[in-house]
C-alpha positions in Angstrom: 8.4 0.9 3.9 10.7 -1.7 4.3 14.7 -1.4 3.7 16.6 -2.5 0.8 18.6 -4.5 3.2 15.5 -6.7 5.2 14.8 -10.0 3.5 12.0 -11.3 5.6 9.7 -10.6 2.9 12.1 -13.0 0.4 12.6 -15.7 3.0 9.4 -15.9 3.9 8.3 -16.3 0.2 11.4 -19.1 -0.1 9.3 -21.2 2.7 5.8 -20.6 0.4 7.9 -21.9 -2.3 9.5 -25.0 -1.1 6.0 -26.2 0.5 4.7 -25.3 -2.8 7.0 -27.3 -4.6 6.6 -30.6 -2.1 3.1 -30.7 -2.5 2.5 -30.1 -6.0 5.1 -33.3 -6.9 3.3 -35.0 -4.1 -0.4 -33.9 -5.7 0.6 -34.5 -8.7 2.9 -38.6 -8.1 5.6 -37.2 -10.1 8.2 -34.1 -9.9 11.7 -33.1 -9.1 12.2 -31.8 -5.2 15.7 -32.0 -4.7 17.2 -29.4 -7.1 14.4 -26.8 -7.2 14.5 -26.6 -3.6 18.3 -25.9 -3.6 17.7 -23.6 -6.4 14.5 -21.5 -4.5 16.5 -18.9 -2.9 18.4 -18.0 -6.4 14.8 -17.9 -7.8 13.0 -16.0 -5.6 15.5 -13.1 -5.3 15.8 -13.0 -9.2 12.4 -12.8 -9.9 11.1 -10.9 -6.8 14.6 -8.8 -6.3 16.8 -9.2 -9.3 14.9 -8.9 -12.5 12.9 -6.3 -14.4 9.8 -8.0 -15.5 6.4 -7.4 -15.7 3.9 -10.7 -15.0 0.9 -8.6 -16.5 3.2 -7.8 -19.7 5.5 -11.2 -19.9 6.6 -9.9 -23.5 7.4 -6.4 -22.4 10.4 -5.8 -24.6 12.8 -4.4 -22.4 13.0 -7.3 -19.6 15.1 -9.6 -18.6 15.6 -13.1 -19.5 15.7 -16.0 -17.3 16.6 -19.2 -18.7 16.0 -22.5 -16.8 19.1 -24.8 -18.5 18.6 -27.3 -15.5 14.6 -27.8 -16.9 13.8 -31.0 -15.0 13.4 -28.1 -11.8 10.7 -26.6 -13.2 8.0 -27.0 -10.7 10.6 -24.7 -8.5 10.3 -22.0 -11.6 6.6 -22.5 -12.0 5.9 -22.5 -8.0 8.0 -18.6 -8.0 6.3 -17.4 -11.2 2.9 -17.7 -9.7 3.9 -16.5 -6.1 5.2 -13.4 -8.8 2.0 -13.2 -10.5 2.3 -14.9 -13.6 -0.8 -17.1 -13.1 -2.8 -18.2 -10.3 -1.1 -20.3 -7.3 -3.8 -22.4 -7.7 -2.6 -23.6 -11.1 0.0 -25.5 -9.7 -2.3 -28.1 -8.9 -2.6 -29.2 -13.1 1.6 -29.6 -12.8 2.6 -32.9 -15.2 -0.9 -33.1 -16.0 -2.2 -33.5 -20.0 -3.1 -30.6 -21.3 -1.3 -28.6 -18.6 0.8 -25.0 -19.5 2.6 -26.6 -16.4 4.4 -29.6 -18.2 7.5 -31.5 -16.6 9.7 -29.4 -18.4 9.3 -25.9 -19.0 7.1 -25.3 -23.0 7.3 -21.7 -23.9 4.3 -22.7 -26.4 2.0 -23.4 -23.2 3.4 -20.6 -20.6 3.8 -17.0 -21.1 6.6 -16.1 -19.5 8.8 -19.2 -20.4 11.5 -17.5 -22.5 12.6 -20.9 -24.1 11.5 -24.6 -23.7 14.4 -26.4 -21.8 14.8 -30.5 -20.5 17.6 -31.3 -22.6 20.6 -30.6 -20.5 23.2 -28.7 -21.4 21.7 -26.5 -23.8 20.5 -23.3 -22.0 23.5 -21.6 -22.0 23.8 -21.3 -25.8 20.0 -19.8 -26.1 21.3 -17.4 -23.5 24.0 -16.9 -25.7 22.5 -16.2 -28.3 19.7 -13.7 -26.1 22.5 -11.5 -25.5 24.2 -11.3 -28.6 20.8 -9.9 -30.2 20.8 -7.4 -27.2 24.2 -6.6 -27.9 23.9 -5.7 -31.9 20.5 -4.4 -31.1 21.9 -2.2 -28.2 19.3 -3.1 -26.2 19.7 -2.9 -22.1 18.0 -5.7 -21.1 20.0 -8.4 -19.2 20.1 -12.1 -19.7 20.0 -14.6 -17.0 20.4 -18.7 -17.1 20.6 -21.1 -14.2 22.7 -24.5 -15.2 23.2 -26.9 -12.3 26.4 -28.7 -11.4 25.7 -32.2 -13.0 24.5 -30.5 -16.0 27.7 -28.9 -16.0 29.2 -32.7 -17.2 27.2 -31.8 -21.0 29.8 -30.6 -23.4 27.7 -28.0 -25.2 28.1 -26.0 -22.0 31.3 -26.1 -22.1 31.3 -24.4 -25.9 29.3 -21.7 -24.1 31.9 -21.3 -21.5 34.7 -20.2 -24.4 32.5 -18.4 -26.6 30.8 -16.2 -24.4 33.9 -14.1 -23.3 34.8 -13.6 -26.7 32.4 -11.6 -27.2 32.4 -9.8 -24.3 28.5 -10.4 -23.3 28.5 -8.3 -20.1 24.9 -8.4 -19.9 24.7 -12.4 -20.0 25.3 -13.6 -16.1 25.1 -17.9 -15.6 24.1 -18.9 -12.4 25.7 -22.5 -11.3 23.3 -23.8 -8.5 26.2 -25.8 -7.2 24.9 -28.3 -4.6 26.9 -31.0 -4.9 24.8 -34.2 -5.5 23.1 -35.7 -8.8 21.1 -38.5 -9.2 23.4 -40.8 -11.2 27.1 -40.3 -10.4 30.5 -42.0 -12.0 30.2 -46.0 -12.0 33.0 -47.9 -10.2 33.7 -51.3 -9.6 31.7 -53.2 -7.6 28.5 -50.4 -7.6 26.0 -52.0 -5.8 23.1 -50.3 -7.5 25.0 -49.2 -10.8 24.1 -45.4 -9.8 28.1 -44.5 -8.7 29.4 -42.2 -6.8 26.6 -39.5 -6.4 28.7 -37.0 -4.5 30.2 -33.6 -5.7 30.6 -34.1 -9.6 33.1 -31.7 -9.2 35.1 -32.7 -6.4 38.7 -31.7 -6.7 38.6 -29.3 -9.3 38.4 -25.8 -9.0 36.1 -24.9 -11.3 35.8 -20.9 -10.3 39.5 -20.4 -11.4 38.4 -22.4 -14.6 35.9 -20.2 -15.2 38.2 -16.8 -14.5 41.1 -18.6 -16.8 38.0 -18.7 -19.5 37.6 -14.9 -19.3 34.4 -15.3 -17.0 34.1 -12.5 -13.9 33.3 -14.7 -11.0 31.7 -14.4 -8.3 31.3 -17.0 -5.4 28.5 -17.0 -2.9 26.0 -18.5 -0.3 23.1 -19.6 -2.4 20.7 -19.4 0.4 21.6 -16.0 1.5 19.7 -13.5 0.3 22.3 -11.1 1.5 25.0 -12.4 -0.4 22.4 -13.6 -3.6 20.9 -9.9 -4.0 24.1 -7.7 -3.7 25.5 -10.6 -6.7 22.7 -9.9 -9.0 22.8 -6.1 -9.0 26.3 -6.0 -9.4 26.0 -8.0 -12.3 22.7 -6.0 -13.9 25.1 -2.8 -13.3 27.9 -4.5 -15.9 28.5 -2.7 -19.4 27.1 -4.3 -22.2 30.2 -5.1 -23.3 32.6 -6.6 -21.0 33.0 -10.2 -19.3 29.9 -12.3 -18.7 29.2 -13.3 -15.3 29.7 -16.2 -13.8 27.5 -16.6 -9.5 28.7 -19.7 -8.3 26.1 -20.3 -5.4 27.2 -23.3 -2.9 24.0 -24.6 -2.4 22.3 -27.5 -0.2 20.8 -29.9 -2.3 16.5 -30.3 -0.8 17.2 -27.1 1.1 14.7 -26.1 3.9 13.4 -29.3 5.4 15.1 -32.0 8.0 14.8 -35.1 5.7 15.4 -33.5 1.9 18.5 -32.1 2.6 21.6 -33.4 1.2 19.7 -36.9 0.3 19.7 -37.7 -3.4 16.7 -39.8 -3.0 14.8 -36.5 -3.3 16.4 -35.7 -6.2 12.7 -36.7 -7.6 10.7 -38.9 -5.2 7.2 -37.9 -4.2 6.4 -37.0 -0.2 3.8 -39.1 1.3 1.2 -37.8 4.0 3.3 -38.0 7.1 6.2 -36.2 5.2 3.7 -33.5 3.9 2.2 -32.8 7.4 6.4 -32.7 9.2 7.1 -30.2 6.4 4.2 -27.7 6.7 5.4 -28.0 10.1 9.4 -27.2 9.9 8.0 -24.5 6.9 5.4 -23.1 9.5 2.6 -23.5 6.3 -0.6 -22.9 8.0 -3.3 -26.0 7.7 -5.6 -24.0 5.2 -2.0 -23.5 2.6 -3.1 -27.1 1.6 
C-alpha cells in the first residue's frame, strides 16, 4: 500500500498525460499544448488526489466540481478524464473531430462529466460562483473547483467574480490560477514586428496574490508541478467551512511543462508536433513505442 506522501504514481500519470496531449493535437492537426501541459500536474492531482468523484456515476450528487475557465486546454482535461476512467484512452484519438464528445472546447451536451461548456474566457469563475452558492443555500458539502489561467485573468467578468465571491463567504469555492507566465498574444507596442506584443508575464509587476488577499480571497501560493506542494493545497482547502473565504492556489507554473523544446516557448501555445518531435518526446517522457 503506498503512502499518502509517494507521488510516483501521480508523476508518472503527469508523463502519460503530457504524451497524451502531444499526440492527440499532433493526430488530430489542431490543439492547444502549451497551457494544458503547464496545467497537467494541477489536473492530475485534482482528479486522481484532490476530488471526490466517481467516473462510473459522473452525476453522483455529492461530488465535486471542476470547472475548466481556461477551455481552449481541454485536450489536457479530456487526456486526465480518461487516464481517470471517464471513457476510454482510446477516445482521444476522435479530439476536434465532427461528431466528436471531444470538441475543441469542452460541451457538457457531448461529455458526461463536463460540468459546464467553457471557451469563452473569462467566464468560468461566475458558473463556479454560482455552483457554490446553490451548495451553500442547499447546505450541501460538496466542493467547487475552477481553473482560470493568467491571460484569462486580463477578462473583466473575472474580475466581478473576484469581489463577489468573498462577500458571500463561499468557503467551499477554491480558483486555481495556472500562472505560467506567457500568452499567445501580449500588449502591442511600437514598432511590433509581428503585431503579437510583448508575450511575457501579463502580470509582470503587479502583485496580484496581495490583490487577491486585499479582495478577501485566502491565498495560497505554490509550485504547480509539485505534487507535494499541489496535494497538501487542495486538501486544505476541501477541509474549509462552508462558509468562510474562497480560496485562491496561485500555482507558478512553466508554460509546455515536461519536454526540452515546449517549455517556456509560446509557439506551443497551439502548434502541432511533427514526427521527429513526437519520437524526442516519447523519449524525454520515457512512453514505450507500443503508447502510440
Amino acid at each position: 500500500m503506498k503512502q499518502e506522501n509517494d507521488y510516483s504514481e501521480l508523476e508518472e500519470l503527469s508523463r502519460q498525460g503530457r504524451w497524451l496531449v502531444l499526440s492527440t493535437v499532433a493526430g488530430s492537426g489542431a490543439g492547444h499544448v502549451g497551457g494544458p501541459m503547464s496545467a497537467m500536474d494541477l489536473l492530475i492531482s485534482l482528479f486522481f488526489r484532490g476530488m471526490e468523484i466517481r467516473p462510473e456515476e459522473p452525476k453522483w450528487p455529492e461530488r465535486d466540481r471542476f470547472i475548466l475557465s481556461k477551455g481552449h486546454a481541454a485536450i489536457g482535461l479530456y487526456t486526465v478524464m480518461a487516464l481517470r476512467g471517464f471513457f476510454p484512452v482510446e477516445e482521444l484519438k476522435t479530439f476536434d473531430k465532427g461528431n466528436s464528445r471531444l470538441q475543441g472546447h469542452p460541451d457538457m451536451t457531448k461529455l458526461p462529466g463536463l460540468e459546464t461548456s467553457t471557451g469563452s474566457l473569462g467566464m468560468g469563475l461566475s458558473v463556479a460562483i454560482g455552483f457554490a452558492l446553490g451548495a451553500q443555500k442547499k447546505r450541501e458539502r460538496f466542493h467547487s473547483f475552477v481553473m482560470i489561467g493568467d491571460g484569462e485573468l486580463q477578462e473583466g467578468m473575472i474580475w466581478e467574480g473576484l469581489h463577489l465571491a468573498p462577500r458571500y463567504q463561499l468557503g467551499h469555492l477554491t480558483a486555481i490560477l495556472d500562472s505560467n507566465g506567457l500568452q499567445q498574444f501580449g500588449w502591442l507596442k511600437q514598432n511590433d514586428d509581428d503585431g503579437r506584443g510583448d508575450r511575457r508575464d501579463p502580470w509582470s509587476n503587479v502583485d496580484l496574490p496581495a490583490i487577491f488577499q486585499n479582495l478577501g480571497w485566502r491565498v495560497v501560493q505554490i509550485d504547480g508541478h509539485r505534487f507535494d506542494e499541489i496535494i497538501p493545497a487542495i486538501q486544505e482547502c476541501k477541509a474549509q467551512p462552508l462558509f468562510g473565504r474562497p480560496t485562491m492556489i496561485v500555482a507558478r507554473t512553466l508554460k509546455g511543462k515536461g519536454l526540452s523544446f515546449t517549455e517556456g516557448k509560446f509557439e506551443w501555445h497551439s502548434k502541432v508536433a511533427n514526427q521527429a518531435e513526437l519520437d524526442l518526446a516519447r523519449r524525454e517522457l520515457q512512453i514505450a513505442e507500443a503508447a502510440k
